[in-house]
Steps between C-alpha positions, in 0.01 A plus 500: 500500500173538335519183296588349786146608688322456164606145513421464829155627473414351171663063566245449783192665242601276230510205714197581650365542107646171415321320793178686444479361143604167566193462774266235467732326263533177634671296240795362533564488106788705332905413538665233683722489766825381515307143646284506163217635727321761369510868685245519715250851602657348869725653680872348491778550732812474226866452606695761301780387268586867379331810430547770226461842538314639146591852648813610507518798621514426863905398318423087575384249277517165626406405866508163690842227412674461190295423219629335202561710196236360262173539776648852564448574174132326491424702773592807338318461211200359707165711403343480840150566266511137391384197697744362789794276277671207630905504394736224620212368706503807679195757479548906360226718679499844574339748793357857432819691434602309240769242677534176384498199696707179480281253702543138577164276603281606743585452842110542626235549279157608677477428823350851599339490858429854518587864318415802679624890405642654832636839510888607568489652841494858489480545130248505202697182368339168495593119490386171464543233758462167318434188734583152367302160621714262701654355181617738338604643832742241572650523178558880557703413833679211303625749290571728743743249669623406138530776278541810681628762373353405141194681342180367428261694234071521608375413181112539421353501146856482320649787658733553738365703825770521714839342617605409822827374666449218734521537787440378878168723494355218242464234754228632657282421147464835372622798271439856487467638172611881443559774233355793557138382490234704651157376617329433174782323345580295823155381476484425107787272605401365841153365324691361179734291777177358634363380221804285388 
């Protein structure tokens, strides 16, 4: 239970560290996407093809639908140190714990209105509640009516941030994004959304 609340403390600090580093980096140089587009310091709203578990010891490896045999394996032997990979025109990224991501082209990329760290009610938790302009807003409640039920990974800076399910809550054109963040962190995050 203590690596559990380790883990829990330290993914939110790491992403917070990775976002940190990455600020006033605005080039949109490094890998490409599976479009051939290069990865972007924007944020990215990802459909998620699978997702692989590099820790085990919560006794589950692979998450998400049936992956082929072959990207399994990619994914297991995926060093989420290295730069973002396309395989089978499909992209590899990971989050803070460690989990890889099988993503498939972005779904929105920018498109940030607003980003502003509001507390959980009651607690010493924070979130972020990420607005999107009206384009990328209607594209949220498109997929809402068309994919729910499917996950779709926040992607800023190569990483992985978060994953949510769609859902009916997306057509109103915004997310919350959660993990145990408290005010700093929230923040750190909140200002690195609007600046993409």
């Amino acid at each position: 239970m203590v690596a559990v609340h380790l883990l829990r403390t330290l993914a939110p600090l790491a992403v917070v560290a990775s976002l940190v580093t990455a600020c006033g980096n605005d080039s949109s140089s490094g890998p490409a996407d599976a479009n051939g587009d290069a990865v972007s310091s924007t944020v990215q709203l990802r459909e998620v093809a699978a997702r692989f578990a590099q820790d085990t010891s919560q006794g589950q490896e692979q998450l998400g639908p049936q992956t082929p045999k072959d990207l399994v394996n990619t994914m297991k032997a995926y060093d989420c140190s290295s730069q973002p990979t396309v395989v089978q025109g499909k992209l590899l990224e990971c989050d803070a714990t460690r989990n890889v991501y099988l993503l498939e082209a972005p779904l929105i990329t920018g498109g940030v209105a607003s980003a502003k760290p509001l507390p959980v009610g009651g607690t010493h938790e924070w979130y972020v509640k990420v607005l999107f302009d009206p384009k990328a807003a209607t594209t949220l409640s498109a997929a809402a009516d068309n994919m729910p039920g499917s996950e779709l990974a926040v992607v800023v800076n190569g990483k992985v941030l978060t994953a949510l399910v769609v859902n009916s809550g997306l057509k109103d054109g915004h997310i919350g994004i959660t993990g145990d963040l408290d005010q700093k962190q929230a923040t750190a995050i909140a200002d690195e959304l609007s600046r993409s």
